[in-house]
C-alpha positions as CSV (number, residue, x, y, z in Angstrom):
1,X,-63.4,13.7,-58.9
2,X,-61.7,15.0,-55.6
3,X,-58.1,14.4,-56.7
4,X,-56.3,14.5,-60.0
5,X,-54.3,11.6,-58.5
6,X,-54.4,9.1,-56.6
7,X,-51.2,6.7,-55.4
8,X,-49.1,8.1,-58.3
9,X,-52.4,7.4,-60.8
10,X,-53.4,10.4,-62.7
11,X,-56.5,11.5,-63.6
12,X,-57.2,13.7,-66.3
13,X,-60.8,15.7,-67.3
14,X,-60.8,15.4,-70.8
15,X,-64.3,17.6,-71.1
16,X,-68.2,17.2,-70.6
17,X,-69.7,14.6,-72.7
18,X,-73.4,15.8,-71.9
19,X,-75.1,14.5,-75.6
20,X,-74.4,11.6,-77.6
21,X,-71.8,12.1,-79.6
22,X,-71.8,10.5,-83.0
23,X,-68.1,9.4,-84.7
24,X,-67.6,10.6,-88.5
25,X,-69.1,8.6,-91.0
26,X,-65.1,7.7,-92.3
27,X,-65.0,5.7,-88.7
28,X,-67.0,2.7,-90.5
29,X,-64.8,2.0,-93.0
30,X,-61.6,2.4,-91.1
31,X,-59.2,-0.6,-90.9
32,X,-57.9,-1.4,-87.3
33,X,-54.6,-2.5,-86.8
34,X,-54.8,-6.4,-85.9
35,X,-52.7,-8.0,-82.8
36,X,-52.2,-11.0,-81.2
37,X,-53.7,-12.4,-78.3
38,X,-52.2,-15.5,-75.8
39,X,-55.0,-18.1,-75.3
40,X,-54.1,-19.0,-71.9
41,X,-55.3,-14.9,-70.8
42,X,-58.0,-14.9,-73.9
43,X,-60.1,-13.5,-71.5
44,X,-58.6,-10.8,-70.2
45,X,-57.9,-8.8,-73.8
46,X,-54.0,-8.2,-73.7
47,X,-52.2,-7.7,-76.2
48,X,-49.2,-10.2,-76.7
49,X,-47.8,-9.4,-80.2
50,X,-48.5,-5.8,-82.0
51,X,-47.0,-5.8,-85.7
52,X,-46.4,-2.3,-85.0
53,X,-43.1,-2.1,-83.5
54,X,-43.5,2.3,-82.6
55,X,-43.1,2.4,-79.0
56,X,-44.9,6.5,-78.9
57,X,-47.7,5.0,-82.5
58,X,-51.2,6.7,-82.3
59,X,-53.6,5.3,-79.5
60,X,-56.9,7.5,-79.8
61,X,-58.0,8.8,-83.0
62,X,-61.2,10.6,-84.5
63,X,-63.2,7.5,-83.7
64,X,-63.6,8.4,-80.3
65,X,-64.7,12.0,-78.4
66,X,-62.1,13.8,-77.8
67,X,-59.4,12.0,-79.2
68,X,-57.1,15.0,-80.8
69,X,-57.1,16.8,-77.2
70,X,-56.8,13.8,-75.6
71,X,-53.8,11.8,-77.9
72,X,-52.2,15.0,-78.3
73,X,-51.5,15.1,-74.1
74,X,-50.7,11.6,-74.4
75,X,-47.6,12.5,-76.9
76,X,-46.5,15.4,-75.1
77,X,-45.9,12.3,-72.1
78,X,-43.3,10.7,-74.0
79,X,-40.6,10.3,-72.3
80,X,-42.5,11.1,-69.0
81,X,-42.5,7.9,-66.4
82,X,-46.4,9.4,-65.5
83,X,-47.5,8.6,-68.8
84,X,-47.5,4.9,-67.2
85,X,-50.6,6.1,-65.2
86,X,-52.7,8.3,-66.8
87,X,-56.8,7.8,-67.1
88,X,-58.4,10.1,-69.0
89,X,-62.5,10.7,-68.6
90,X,-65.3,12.5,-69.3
91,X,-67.0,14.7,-66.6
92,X,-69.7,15.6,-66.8
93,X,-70.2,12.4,-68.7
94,X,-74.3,12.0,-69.3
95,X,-74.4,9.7,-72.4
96,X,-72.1,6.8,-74.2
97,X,-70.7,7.7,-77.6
98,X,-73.3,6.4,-80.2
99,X,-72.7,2.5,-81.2
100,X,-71.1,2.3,-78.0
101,X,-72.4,0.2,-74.6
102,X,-72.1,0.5,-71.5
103,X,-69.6,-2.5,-69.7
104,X,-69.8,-1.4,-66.1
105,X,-71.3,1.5,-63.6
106,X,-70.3,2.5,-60.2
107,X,-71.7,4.7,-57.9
108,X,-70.5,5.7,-54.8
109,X,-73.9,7.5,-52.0
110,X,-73.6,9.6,-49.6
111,X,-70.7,8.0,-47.8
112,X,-68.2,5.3,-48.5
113,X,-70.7,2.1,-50.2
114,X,-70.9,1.4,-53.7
115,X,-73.5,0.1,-56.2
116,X,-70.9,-1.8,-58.7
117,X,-72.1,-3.6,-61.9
118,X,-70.6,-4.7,-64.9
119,X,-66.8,-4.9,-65.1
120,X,-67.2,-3.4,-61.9
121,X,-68.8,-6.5,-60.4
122,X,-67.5,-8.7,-57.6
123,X,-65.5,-11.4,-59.6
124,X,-66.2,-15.2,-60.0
125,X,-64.3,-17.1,-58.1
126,X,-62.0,-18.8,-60.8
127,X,-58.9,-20.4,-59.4
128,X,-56.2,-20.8,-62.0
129,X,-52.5,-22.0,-61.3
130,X,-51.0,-19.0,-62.2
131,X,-52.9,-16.6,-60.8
132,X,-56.3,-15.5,-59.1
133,X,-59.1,-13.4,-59.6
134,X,-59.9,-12.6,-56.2
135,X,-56.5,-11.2,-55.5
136,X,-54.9,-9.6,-58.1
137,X,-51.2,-9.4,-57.9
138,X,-51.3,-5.7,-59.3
139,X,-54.4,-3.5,-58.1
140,X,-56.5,-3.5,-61.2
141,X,-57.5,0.4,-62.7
142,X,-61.1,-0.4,-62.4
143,X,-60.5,-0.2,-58.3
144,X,-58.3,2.4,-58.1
145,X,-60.6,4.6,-60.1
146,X,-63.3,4.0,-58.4
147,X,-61.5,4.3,-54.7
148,X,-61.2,7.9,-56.9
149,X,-64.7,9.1,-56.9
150,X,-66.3,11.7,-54.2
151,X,-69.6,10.9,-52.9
152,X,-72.9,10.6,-54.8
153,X,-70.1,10.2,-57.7
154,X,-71.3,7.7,-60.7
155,X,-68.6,6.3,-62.7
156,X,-69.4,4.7,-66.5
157,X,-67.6,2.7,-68.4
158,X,-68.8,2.3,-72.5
159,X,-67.2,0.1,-74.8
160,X,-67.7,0.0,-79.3
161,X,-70.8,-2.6,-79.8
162,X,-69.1,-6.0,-80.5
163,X,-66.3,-5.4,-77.8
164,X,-65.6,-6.0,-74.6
165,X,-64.1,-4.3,-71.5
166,X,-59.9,-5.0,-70.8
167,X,-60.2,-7.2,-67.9
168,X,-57.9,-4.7,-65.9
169,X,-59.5,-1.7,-66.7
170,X,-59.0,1.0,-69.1
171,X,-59.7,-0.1,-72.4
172,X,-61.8,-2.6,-75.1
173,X,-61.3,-5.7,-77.2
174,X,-62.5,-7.6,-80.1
175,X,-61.5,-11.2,-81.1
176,X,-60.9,-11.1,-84.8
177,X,-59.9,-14.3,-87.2
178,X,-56.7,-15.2,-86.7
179,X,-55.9,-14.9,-90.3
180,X,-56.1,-11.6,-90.3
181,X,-52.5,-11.2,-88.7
182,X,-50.4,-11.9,-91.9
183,X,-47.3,-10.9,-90.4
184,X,-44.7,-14.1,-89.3
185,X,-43.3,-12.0,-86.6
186,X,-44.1,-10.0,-83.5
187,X,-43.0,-7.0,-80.9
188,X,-43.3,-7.3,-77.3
189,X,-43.1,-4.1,-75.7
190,X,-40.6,-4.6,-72.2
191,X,-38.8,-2.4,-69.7
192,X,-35.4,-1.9,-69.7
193,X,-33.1,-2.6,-66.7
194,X,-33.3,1.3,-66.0
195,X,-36.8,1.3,-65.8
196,X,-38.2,4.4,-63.4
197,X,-39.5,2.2,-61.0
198,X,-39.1,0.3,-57.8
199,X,-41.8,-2.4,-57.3
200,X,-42.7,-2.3,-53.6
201,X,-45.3,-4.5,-51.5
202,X,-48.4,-2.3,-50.5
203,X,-52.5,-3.2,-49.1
204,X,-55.2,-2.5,-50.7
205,X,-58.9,-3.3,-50.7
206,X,-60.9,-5.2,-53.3
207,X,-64.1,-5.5,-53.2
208,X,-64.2,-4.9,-49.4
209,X,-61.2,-7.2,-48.3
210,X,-57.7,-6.7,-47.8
211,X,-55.5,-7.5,-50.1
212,X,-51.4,-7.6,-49.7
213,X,-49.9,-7.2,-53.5
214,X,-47.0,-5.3,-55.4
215,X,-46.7,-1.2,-56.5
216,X,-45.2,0.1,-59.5
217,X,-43.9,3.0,-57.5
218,X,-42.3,5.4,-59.5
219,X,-39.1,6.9,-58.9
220,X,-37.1,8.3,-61.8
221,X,-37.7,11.1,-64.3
222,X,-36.9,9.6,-67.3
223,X,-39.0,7.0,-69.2
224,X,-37.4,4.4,-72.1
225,X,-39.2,1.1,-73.6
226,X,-37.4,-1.5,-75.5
227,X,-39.1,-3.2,-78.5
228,X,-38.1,-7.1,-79.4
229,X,-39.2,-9.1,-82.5
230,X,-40.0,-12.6,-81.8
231,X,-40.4,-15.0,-84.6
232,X,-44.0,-16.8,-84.6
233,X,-43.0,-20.1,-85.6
234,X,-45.6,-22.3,-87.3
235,X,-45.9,-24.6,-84.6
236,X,-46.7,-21.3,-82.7
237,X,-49.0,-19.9,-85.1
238,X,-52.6,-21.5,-83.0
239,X,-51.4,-20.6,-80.0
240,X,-52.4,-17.3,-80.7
241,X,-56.1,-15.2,-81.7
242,X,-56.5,-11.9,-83.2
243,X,-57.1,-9.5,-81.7
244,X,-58.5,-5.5,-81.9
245,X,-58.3,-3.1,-79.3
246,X,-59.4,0.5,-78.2
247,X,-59.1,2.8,-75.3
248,X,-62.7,3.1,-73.7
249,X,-64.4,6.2,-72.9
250,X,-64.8,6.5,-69.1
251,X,-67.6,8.7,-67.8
252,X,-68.3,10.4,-64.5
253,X,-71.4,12.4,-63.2
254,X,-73.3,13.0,-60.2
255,X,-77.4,13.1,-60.5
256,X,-77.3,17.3,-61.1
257,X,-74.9,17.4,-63.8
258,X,-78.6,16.1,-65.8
259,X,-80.5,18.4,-64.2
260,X,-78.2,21.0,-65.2
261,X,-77.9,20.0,-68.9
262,X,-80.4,20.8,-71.5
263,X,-79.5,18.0,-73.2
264,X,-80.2,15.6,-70.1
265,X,-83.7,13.9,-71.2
266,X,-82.3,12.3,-74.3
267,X,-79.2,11.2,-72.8
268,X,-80.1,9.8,-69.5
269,X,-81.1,6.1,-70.7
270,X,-80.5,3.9,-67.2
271,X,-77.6,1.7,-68.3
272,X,-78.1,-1.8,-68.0
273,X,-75.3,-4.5,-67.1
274,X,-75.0,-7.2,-64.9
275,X,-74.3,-8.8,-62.6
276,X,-74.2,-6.2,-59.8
277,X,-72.9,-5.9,-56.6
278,X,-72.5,-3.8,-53.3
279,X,-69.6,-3.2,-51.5
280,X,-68.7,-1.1,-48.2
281,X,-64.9,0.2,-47.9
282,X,-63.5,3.3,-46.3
283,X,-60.0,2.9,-48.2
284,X,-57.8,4.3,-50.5
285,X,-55.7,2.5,-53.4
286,X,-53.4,2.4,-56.0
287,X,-52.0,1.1,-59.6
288,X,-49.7,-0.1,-63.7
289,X,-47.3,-1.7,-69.3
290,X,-48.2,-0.6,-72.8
291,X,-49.9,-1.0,-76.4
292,X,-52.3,0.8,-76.3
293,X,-51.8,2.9,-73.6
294,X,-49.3,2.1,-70.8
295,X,-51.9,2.5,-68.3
296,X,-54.5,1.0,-70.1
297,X,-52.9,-2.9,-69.2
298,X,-51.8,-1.2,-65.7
299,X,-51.5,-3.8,-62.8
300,X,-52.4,-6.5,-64.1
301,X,-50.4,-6.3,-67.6
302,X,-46.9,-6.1,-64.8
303,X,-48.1,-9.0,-63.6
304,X,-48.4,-10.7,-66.7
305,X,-44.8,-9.6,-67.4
306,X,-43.5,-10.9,-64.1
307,X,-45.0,-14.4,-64.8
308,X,-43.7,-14.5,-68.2
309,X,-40.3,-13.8,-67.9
């Protein structure tokens, strides 16, 4: 990566992932904590009700590589407005964590065009009435990190078998029964009136167009969320799906880092996703709320917000 950050967005090295790391065998029988999900954005994977109502609760544990280093930086955030917009990866990152696929790969060559694939990939064009996939009204994680990488730069995206990528970038979901929620109520997660940022209108590219949208730019030193229980009425209760999610494990390499590892035959299956697509763009970009991981919803969670309320 040349730059730890990027408009405000910070990156942070979490270590090489060069072999295929395995989680402990305690992993399968672990019980994940169960949300809800709105079906009007089912398929983006946000989180609209948590049961948990712990604004600083665990978001990586031992089922993931890394996750003591990487939850214990994430706490000592608290507090800290960056913690909005941090992205943490693996470099060099050769292999997906066992039980775990790849969702989407780009790669940068030589100069300023990209190979994208996966979650990467050029959107559908889906016209909704509240909002549109070609232009986002927050710039979405997945193309601010890869505005991030330096030439002949590959960047891989791996999600658990079963789930799928967060639409905006940064993590992985799982629809669940809905049953499975037992709870009657709710937390929302929302910024308060003192929240330590200004939201100005900026121009980025996506997918090798212009795009005019809104920046979380941040401009205070102190960081607070507010918590609010809402009551799911039973009228309520099928407007809603369960819902599981994880932060993915984001991986980036350049074509030596195998040639340099040992390790590199075993763990250099070709990932395969689709649909793919190129793009050509010269530009730089930028990013943003919460569950489980402020920066994890980033943009397109704000966006969410602003529509909502």
């Amino acid at each position: 990566m040349p730059s730890s950050t990027l408009s405000q967005l910070q990156f942070h090295n979490a270590g090489p992932l060069t072999t295929t790391w395995t989680a402990p065998t305690s992993c399968a029988t672990m019980t994940s904590p169960v949300g809800l999900g709105w079906y009007p954005y089912r398929d983006t994977g946000v989180l609209y009700l948590s049961e948990n109502c712990d604004v600083n609760q665990t978001n990586y544990n031992d089922c993931a590589p890394s996750a003591a280093a990487i939850e214990e930086d994430w706490r000592g955030k608290f507090g800290d407005p960056a913690r909005r917009k941090m992205v943490y990866y693996h470099s060099p990152g050769l292999a997906c964590p066992a039980s775990w696929t790849t969702v989407g790969v780009a790669a940068r060559d030589d100069v300023s065009s990209y190979s994208l694939s996966g979650i990467f990939a050029s959107p559908t064009v889906t016209e909704k009435d509240w909002r549109t996939d070609l232009a986002p009204t927050f710039e979405p994680i997945n193309n601010q990190f890869v505005s991030a990488l330096e030439p002949r730069e590959t960047l891989v995206v791996c999600c658990p078998d079963g789930y799928k990528p967060i639409s905006a970038g940064g993590g992985c979901f799982s629809e669940v029964p809905r049953e499975l929620y037992t709870a009657t109520t709710g937390c929302q997660f929302i910024d308060r009136e003192d929240a330590p940022y200004t939201v100005v209108t900026v121009t980025y590219t996506y997918y090798g167009k212009p795009v005019t949208g809104l920046f979380q730019s941040l401009t205070g030193t102190a960081d607070h969320w507010d918590s609010r229980v809402e009551t799911i009425e039973p009228s309520q209760s099928s407007e809603y799906f369960g819902l599981i999610q994880t932060p993915a494990v984001s991986l980036v390499r350049k074509a030596e880092d195998f040639e340099n590892t040992s390790t590199a035959q075993s763990a250099s299956a070709t990932p395969s996703v689709s649909p793919t697509s190129s793009v050509t763009t010269g530009g730089s970009r930028r990013l943003t709320p919460r569950h489980l991981a402020e920066a994890v919803f980033a943009a397109w969670v704000i966006g969410l917000a602003l529509t909502l309320y």
